[in-house]
C-alpha positions as CSV (number, residue, x, y, z in Angstrom):
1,X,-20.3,-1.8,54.8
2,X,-24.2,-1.8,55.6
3,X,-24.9,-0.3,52.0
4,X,-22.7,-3.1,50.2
5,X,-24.6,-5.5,52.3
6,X,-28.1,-4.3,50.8
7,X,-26.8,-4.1,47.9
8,X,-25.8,-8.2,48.3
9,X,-29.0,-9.1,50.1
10,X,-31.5,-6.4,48.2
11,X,-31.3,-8.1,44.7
12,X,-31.2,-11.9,45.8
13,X,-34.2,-11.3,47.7
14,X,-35.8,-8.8,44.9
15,X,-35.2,-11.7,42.1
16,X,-36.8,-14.6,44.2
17,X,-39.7,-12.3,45.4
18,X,-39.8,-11.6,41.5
19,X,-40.5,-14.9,40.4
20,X,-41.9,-16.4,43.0
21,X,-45.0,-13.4,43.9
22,X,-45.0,-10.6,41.5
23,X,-43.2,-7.7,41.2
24,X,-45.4,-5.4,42.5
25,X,-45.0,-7.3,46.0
26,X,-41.3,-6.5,45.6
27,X,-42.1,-2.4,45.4
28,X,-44.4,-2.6,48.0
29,X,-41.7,-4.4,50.2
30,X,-39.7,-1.6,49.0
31,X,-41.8,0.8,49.9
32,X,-42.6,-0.5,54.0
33,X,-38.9,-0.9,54.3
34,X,-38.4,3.4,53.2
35,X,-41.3,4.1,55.4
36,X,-39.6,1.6,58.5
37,X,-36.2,3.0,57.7
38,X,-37.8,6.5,58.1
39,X,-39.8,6.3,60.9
40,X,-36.8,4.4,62.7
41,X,-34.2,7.4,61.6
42,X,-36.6,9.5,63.6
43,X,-35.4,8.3,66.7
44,X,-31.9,8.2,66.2
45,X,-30.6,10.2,69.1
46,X,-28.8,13.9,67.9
47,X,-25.7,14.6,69.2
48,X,-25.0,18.0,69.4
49,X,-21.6,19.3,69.1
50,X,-20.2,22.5,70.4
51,X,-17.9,24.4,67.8
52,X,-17.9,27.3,66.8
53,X,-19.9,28.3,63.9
54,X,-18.4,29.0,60.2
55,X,-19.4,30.0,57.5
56,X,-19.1,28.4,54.2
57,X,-19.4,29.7,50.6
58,X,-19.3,28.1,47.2
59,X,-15.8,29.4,46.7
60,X,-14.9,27.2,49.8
61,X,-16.2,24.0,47.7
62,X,-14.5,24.7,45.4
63,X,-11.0,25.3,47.2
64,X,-11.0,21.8,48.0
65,X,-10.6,21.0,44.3
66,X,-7.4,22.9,44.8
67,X,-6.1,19.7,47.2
68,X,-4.8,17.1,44.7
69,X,-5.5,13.5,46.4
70,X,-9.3,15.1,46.6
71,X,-9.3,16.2,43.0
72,X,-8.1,13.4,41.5
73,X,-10.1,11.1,44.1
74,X,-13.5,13.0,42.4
75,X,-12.2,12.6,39.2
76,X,-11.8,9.4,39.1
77,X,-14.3,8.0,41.3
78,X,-17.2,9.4,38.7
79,X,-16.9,7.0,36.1
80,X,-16.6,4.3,37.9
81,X,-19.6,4.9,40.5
82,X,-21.2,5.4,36.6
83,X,-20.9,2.8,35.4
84,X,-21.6,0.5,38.5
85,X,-24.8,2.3,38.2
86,X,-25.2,1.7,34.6
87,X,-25.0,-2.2,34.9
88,X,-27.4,-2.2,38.0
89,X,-29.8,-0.3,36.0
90,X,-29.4,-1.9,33.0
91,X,-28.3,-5.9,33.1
92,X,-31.3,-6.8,34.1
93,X,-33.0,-5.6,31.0
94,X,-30.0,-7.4,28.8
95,X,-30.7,-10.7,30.9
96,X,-34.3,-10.8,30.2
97,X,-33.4,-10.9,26.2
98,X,-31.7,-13.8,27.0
99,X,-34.4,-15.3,29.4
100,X,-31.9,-15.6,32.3
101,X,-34.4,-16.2,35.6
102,X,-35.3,-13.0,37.9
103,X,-33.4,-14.4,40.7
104,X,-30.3,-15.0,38.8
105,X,-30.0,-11.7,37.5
106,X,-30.2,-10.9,41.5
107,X,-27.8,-13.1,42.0
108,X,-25.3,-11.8,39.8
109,X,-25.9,-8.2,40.9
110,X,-24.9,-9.4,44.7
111,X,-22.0,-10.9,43.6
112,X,-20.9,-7.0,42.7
113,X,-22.4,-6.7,46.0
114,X,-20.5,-8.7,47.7
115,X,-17.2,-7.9,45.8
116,X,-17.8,-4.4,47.1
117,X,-18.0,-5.9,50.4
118,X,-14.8,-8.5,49.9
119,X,-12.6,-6.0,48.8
120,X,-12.2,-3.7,51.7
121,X,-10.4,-6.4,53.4
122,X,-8.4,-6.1,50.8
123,X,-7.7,-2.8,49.5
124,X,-5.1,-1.2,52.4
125,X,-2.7,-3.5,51.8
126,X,-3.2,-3.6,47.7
127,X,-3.0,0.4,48.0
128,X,0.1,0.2,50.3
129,X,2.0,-2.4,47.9
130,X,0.5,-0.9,45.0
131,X,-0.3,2.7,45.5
132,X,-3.2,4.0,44.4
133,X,-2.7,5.5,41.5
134,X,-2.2,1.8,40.0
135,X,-5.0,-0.1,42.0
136,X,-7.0,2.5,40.4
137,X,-6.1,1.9,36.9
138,X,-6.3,-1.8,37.3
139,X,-9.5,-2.1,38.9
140,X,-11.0,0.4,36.1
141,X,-9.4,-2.1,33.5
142,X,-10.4,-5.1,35.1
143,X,-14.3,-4.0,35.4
144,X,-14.1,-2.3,31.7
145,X,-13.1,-6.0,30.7
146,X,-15.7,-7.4,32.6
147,X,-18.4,-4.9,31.1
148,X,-17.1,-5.8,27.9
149,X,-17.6,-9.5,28.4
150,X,-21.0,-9.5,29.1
151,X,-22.4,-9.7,25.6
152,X,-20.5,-12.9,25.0
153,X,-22.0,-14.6,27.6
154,X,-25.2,-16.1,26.9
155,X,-25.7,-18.5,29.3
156,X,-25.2,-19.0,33.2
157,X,-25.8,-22.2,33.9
């Protein structure tokens, strides 16, 4: 949840910071926050467990392809963390080709923020009426529609 809510909050405030300083004050935001988020991790307390030590081997890894639900979980979870990466990196650079404002463009990269965020109220009881094999498939068809639309839509107002 924390990392779907930066990933709602981090663009809207990116695009206005954008537009309204430079973006150069946006990276160097970035950069205190790393530098505070590091120093604070520092003293997060360790808890030490007692267990028994194992050892692992790559062979172990990949066992664990071996387990069905996990293999097809990977599988399928690569394309679609791809291409949510793929439209974070690159809208931005298709919106400014159509001279859509900074802060809209961070405004429509939270919205996937805070879809990410809405929908795991949501997806228990989708899976459980659904099953996942088929909320899978319809969320990949749904976004690849939505990908697909993007071209066509040339204006936001």
């Amino acid at each position: 949840m924390s990392v779907a809510f930066g990933s709602m909050i981090g663009p809207i405030l990116a695009g206005y910071m954008g537009e309204g300083f430079s973006f150069s004050s946006v990276f160097l935001l970035s950069i205190i926050l790393m530098i505070f988020s590091i120093f604070f991790s520092l003293f997060i307390p360790v808890i030490k467990r007692q267990f028994k030590e194992k050892t692992y081997s790559f062979q172990s890894s990949v066992r664990l392809l071996k387990i069905p639900v996990l293999r097809k979980a990977l599988i399928s979870s690569a394309p679609v963390l791809y291409s949510k990466d793929i439209f974070i990196a690159y809208f931005p650079i298709f919106a400014k080709e159509y001279d859509i404002p900074t802060s809209s463009i961070g405004w429509i990269i939270a919205i996937q923020g805070f879809a990410t965020i809405l929908v795991r109220f949501f997806l228990h009881a989708l899976t459980e009426k659904l099953g996942r094999d088929r909320v899978l498939i319809i969320s990949v068809f749904i976004a690849g529609i939505s990908f697909l639309c993007i071209p066509f839509t040339g204006n936001i107002h």
